[in-house]
Structures are given as structure tokens and as C-alpha cells.
N, C-alpha and C positions, 0 to 999 in steps of 0.2 A: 504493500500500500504506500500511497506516495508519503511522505513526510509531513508534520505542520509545517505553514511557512513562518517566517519570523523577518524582520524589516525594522532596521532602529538607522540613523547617522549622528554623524558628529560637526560641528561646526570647525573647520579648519583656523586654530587659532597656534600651530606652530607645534613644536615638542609638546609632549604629555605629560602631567603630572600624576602621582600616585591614585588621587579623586578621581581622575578619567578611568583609571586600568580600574579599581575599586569599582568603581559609580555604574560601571558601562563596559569596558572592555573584556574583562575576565569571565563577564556572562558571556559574550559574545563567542568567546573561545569555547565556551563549554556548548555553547547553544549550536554551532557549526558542525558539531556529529550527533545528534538529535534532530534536527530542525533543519531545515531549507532556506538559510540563511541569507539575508539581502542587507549590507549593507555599506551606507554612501558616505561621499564628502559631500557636508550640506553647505557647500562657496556660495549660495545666493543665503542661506541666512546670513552668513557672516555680512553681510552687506548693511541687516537690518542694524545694525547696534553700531560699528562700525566705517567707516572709507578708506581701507588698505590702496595700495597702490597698486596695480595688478603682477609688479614685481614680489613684492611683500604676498599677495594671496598666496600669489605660485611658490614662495618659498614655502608657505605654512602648508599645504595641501601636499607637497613631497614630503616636510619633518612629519607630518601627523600618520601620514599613511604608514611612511617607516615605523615609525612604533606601534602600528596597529599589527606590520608585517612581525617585526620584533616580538610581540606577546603572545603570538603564535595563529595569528588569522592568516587562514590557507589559501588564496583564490581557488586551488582546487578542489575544494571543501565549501565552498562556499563564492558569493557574488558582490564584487566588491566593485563601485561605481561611482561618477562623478555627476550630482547632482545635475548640473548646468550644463550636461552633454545629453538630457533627457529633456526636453523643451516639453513636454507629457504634461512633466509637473508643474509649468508654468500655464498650459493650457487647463488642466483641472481643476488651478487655483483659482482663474477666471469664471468658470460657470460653478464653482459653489458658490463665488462672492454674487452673484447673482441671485441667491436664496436664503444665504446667510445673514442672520437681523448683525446688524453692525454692534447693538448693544452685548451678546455675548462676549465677543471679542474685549470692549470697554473692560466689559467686567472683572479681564484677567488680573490675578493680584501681580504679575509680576510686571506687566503693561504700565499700570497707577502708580505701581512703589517707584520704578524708574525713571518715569514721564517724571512724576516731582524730584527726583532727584535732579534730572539733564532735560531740559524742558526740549531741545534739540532730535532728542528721539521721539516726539508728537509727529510723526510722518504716517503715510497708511501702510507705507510697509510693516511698521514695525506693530501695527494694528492689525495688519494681517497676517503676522508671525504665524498666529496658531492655524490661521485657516489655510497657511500655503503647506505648514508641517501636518497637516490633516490631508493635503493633496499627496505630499510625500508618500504617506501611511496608506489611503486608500486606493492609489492606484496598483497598487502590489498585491490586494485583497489579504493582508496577512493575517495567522489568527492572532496572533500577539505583537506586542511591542514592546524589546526588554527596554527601559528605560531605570532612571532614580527616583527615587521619593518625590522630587520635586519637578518632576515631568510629569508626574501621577493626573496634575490636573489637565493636562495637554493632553492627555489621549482620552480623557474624558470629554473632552470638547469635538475630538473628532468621533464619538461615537456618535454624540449630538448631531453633528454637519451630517455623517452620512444616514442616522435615521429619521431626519427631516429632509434631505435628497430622495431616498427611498420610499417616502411618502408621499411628497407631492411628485417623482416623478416615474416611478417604478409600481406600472401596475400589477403587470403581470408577480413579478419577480422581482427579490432585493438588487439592484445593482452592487451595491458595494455590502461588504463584509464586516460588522463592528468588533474592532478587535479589542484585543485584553492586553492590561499593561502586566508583561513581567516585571516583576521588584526584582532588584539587583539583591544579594543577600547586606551586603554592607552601605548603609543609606548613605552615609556621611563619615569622611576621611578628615580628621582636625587635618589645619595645617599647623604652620611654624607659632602661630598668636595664639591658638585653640581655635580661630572663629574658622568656618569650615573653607577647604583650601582651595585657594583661587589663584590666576594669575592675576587678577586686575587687582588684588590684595600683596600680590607678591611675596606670598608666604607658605610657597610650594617645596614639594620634593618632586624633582622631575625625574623618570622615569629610567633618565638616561644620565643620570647621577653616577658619578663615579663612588664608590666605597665610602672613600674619605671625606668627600662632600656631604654624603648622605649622613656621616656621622658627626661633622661640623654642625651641621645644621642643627640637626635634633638637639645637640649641647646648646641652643640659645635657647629652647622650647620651657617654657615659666610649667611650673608642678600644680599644684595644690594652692591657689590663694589664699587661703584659709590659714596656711600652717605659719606664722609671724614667726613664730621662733626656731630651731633646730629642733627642741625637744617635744614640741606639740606633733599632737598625732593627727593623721588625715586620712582623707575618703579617696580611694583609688577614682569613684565617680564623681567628683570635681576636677581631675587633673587632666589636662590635655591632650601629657603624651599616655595614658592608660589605653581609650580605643588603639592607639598602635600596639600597641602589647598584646590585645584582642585578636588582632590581625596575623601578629606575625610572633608572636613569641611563644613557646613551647608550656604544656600545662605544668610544669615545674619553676621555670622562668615566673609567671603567672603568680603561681601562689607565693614564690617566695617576695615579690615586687608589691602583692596586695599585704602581706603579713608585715613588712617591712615599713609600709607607708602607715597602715595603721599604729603600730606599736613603736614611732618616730626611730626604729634601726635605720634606716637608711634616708637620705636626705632628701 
């Protein structure tokens, strides 16, 4: 029997950080011998947030793939493609927006939090972010979407487009397919401050970190705020670098790091 299908991209913003391979990548790998894998460089979002240079795109769209190539995405295993060499997607985002109430879109929390922040991003691309990544999603009929936590509400919106599509214009039959968002298993990767890891925060481990880098960095990483003095004791769940310990440190590692912060043995 054929396979599910699956369909997720990434926006081309250069080398990778740990969030990315965490957030999105590492399902992607696992999801490529299970699943009937599809996915893209999304270079037309980068556009919405952004104005790279088309020298600068094209640098980021080779660093990103390489470390997609890097984390072990197979092209033989899976369909790996360039958003903007599919003109589909540009044609599907035009006849949904043609059914689409404009108020859904408004309503995004991430649309408002940002418009106040850089008033500059009030453009209709950036208003039609989720309805062009709902063209992305539904032209591929996928059943899922591995995305993060915070994409959760993006594929929720394109289930909305395509079962108002399928209503008014699908009598017979559904045209399109409402799919499901995979969760990644790890929602949120702190970075270097605790606040969760960002390039535009500059507070990354990039993926392509050398050794000694990776372990300079982590030494600036602030513990427990709580603990004032050397002898006061603390909550592994206040400190920063703990989720990494979650991730990557052995169950021994683990307990003796939680016993240690609790009963102030280690600093």
C-alpha cells in the first residue's frame, strides 16, 4: 500500500541552529522511511519578513539545504524542492484568496504581535503568510504536517481554507485533503539567554558548530536565577541549560546534574 504522504519547508534563513534540527529536522529524518516525504525551500516566504539580496537568498538556500543534506535527508528517500520553481503555489494562493475572509488571516497572533512591533511588515504578503503556506500544504494533498508547537496554529488555518474551499466549491467531492499537524517531540530548544533560540536573538548553537565552540558557548549560559548565593539550593526546572541535559545527556548524567542543583553540590 502506498505510504502516508507528509509535506513540511523551511524558510531559507542560512546555516541551522540546534531549534531547527530539534523543532523540524530530526522528525523529518525519521519521517522519510515511514512516510512519502515532501519537503521544500520556502525563498518566497523569506521574502514576507525580510528583503535579502538575491545574492544573500542564494547563499542561504545552499547553507540550509547542506545541513538538511548533513542531518541525514536522503533525496533518494524522499522529495526535496524549491518552493519558487513551483509557480502551483503561487497560482493556488490566488484562488483561495479569493474565498478567504481577510479577517482570519488578521487574526493571527503572530501577524499583530509583529505588525506592533515593525509596523513595516503591514504588507499583504505578510497577511497572507498563512494562506500562501496553506497553498504550500494543500497542493500536495498531505495527511500531515510535521511542524512545532508554534506552527500548530498554521495548519489549523489551512484546514479552515481548505474546508471552506470544499464547501463552496467541491460538490461532488472534497478537492483538497485536511491534514494533521505532526508535533515534533521537542517543542522548544532554550538558547544561549534561556529565551527560546533564535537567530534574530543571536543566541544560537549552530548546527555546524565546531566542538569547542559549542562548548564556549554553553559556559556563558546563566543557571538557576533563583540560587543568589553558592550554597542555596535550586530547581533543575528554572535553569536554562536543564532542557539541554533532557536532550542530550545520559540518565546518569541527568540524575546526578538534578541531585547536585538541588542539594547546592555543584554550582
Amino acid at each position: 500500500p502506498p505510504r502516508p504522504r507528509v509535506l513540511s519547508g523551511m524558510r531559507p534563513t542560512g546555516a541551522l541552529h540546534l531549534g531547527h534540527y530539534h523543532g523540524a529536522l530530526k522528525n523529518w529524518v525519521r519521517l522519510q522511511d515511514t512516510h512519502e516525504g515532501f519537503f521544500f525551500v520556502a525563498d518566497w516566504h523569506a521574502l514576507t519578513t525580510q528583503r535579502p539580496s538575491g545574492e544573500t537568498l542564494t547563499r542561504h538556500v545552499y547553507e540550509m539545504v547542506t545541513d538538511w543534506l548533513a542531518a541525514g535527508l536522503d533525496p533518494e528517500r524522499c522529495t526535496l524542492f524549491l518552493q519558487s520553481r513551483m509557480p502551483e503555489h503561487a497560482e493556488l494562493f490566488t484562488l483561495l484568496a479569493m474565498c478567504t475572509p481577510s479577517s482570519w488571516l488578521a487574526r493571527m497572533p503572530s501577524y499583530k504581535d509583529q505588525v506592533a512591533a515593525d509596523a513595516d511588515l503591514a504588507t499583504y504578503g505578510f497577511l497572507g503568510y498563512p494562506l500562501l503556506q496553506a497553498a504550500d500544504i494543500l497542493l500536495y494533498k498531505p495527511a500531515g504536517v510535521p511542524v512545532g508547537e508554534d506552527q500548530a496554529a498554521h495548519v489549523e488555518v489551512t484546514r479552515e481554507v481548505a474546508r471552506r474551499f470544499n464547501r463552496l466549491y467541491a460538490e461532488a467531492a472534497p478537492v483538497f485533503v485536511e491534514p494533521q499537524a505532526l508535533l515534533t517531540e521537542t517543542a522548544r530548544v532554550p538558547g544561549l539567554d534561556g529565551q527560546k533560540m533564535s537567530k534574530s536573538l543571536d543566541n544560537g548553537i549552530a548546527m555546524r558548530d565546531e566542538p569547542e565552540v559549542t562548548a564556549a558557548k554553553i559556559r556563558t549560559m546563566p543557571t538557576d536565577p533563583q540560587r543568589v548565593r553558592r550554597t542555596d539550593a535550586g530547581d533543575p526546572a528554572r535553569c536554562p541549560v536543564w532542557p539541554l541535559h533532557q536532550i542530550y545527556s545520559d540518565d546518569a548524567t541527568r540524575a546526578a546534574c538534578d541531585t547536585g542543583c538541588r542539594t547546592a553540590a555543584i554550582g
